[in-house]
C-alpha positions in Angstrom: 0.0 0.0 0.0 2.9 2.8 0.5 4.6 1.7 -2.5 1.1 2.9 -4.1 1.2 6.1 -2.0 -1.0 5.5 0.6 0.5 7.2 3.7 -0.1 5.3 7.4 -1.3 7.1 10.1 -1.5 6.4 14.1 -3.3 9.5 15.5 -6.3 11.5 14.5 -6.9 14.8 16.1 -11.1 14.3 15.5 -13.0 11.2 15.1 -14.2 12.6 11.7 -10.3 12.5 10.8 -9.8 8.8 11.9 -13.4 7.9 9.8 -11.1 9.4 7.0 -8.5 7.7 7.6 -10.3 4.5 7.9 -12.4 4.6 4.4 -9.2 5.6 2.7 -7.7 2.5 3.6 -9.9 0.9 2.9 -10.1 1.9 -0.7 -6.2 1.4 -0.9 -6.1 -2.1 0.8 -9.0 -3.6 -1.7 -7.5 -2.0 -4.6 -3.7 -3.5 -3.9 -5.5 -6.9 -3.0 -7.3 -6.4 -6.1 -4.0 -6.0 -8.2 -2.8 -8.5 -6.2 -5.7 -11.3 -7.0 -5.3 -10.1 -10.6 -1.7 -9.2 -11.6 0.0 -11.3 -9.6 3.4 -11.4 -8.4 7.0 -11.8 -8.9 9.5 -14.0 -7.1 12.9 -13.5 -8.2 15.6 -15.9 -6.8 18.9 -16.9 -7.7 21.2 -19.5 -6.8 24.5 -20.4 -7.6 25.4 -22.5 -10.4 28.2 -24.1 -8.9 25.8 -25.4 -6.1 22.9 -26.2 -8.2 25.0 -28.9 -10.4 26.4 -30.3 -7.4 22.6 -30.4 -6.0 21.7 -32.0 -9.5 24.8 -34.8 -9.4 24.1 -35.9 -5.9 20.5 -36.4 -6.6 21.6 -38.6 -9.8 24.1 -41.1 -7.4 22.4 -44.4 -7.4 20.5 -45.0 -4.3 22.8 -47.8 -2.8 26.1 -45.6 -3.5 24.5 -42.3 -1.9 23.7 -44.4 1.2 27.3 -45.9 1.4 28.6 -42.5 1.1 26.6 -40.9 3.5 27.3 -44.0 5.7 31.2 -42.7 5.7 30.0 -38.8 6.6 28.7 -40.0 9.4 
């Protein structure tokens, strides 16, 4: 919401100023859940290559191998 430009707010010098407040947000919060429901989101990761083939070859070791060398580790 305050990427959107909806600025927070803790104190209210009138009631008539927190009502404001309150439908204001309201408006804000259902439109960003709206975008949200609707456009979606982004994840961006990243991991590092070196680790992700390693990752890849370990999960390719034969069953029987992988449990002899885990076996040793231990």
């Amino acid at each position: 919401m305050e990427q959107a430009g909806f600025v927070f707010q803790y104190q209210f010098a009138t009631e008539g100023e927190r009502e404001a407040y309150e439908q204001a947000y309201s408006e804000s919060y259902s439109e960003c859940q709206k975008q949200l429901y609707t456009e979606g989101y982004q994840i961006y990761t990243s991991f590092d290559l070196s680790f992700r083939r390693n990752c890849r070859r370990q999960l390719t070791i034969p069953y029987p191998l992988l449990r002899r060398k885990m076996t040793r580790c231990l």
